[in-house]
N, C-alpha and C positions, 0 to 999 in steps of 0.2 A: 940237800934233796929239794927240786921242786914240785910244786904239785901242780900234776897232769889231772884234767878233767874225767870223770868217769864217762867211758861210751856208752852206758846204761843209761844215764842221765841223759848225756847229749840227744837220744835216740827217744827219749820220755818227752824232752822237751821241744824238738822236731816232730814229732805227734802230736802232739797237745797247741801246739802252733798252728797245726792245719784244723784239728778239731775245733778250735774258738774261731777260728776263720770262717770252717763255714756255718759258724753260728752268728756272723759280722762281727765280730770283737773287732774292735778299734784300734791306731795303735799301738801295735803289739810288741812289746821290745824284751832279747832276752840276752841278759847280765850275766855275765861268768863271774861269782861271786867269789867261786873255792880260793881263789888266793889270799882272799880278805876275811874271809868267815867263814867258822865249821860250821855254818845253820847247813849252808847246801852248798852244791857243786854251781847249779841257776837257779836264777829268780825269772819267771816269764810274767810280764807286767801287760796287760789290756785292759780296754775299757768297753764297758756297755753303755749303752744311751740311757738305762732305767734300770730301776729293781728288778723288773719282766725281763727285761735281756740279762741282766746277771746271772738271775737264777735258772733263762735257758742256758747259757755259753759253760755254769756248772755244771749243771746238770748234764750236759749231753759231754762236759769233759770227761765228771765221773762215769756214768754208764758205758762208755766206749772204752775208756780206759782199763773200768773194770772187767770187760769184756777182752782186752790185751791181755789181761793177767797184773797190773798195776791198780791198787788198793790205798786210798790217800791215808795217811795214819792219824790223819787229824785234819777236822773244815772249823774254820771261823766266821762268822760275820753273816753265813750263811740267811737266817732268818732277813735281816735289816736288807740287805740286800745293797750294801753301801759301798763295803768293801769286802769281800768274801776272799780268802787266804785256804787253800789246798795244798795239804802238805803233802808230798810223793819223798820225804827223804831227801836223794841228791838235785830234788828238782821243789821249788816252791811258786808256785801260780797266784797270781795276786791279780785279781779281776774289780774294779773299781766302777762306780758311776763316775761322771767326767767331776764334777767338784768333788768328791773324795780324791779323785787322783792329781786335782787341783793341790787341794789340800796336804796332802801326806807327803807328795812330790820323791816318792822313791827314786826316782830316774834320776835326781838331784844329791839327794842323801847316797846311793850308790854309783856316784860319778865316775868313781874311783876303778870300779868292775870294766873290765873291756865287754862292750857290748859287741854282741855275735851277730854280725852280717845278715838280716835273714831274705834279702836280693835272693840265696843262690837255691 
């Protein structure tokens, strides 16, 4: 059996794509992870310029999202503002300042994930 992406996901994570956009998220790359780990289906990776943009490009993820009917089930990092992780389930958002995402270099440690097109 292989495993197919959930189109809940994909469609959380195509939303949530456009929302940190127009908050300028940086950047923005999203990972099909499901074939490598049960964490999630995607990991959607951007970057803010500061703690201020972090905490707007959350902020207005969560409220708009919540406002879809999508409820994160767990935030991290939030306060610091360094690197903030929102969990959705089949979808995990990972919003970084530029040396946090220096540093952690997901986009490397998840090389592995075919990353999704997001040209279309």
């Amino acid at each position: 059996m292989t495993w197919e992406p959930d189109s809940g996901s994909r469609h959380l994570a195509l939303k949530a794509i456009k929302l940190a956009t127009e908050k300028k998220a940086q950047d923005m790359r999203l990972l099909e992870v499901g074939k490598t780990t049960i964490i999630a289906d995607y990991f959607l990776i951007g970057t803010g310029a500061t703690a201020v943009q972090v905490h707007a490009i959350c902020d207005h993820l969560t409220e708009n999202l919540k406002k879809a009917g999508y409820h994160a089930s767990r935030i991290e990092g939030y306060r610091e503002g360094w690197w903030v992780v929102l969990d959705y389930g089949g979808l995990v958002i990972h919003i970084f300042q530029p040396e946090a995402r220096d540093f952690y270099d997901l986009d490397r440690l998840w090389s592995e994930a075919p990353r999704v097109n997001l040209e279309n």
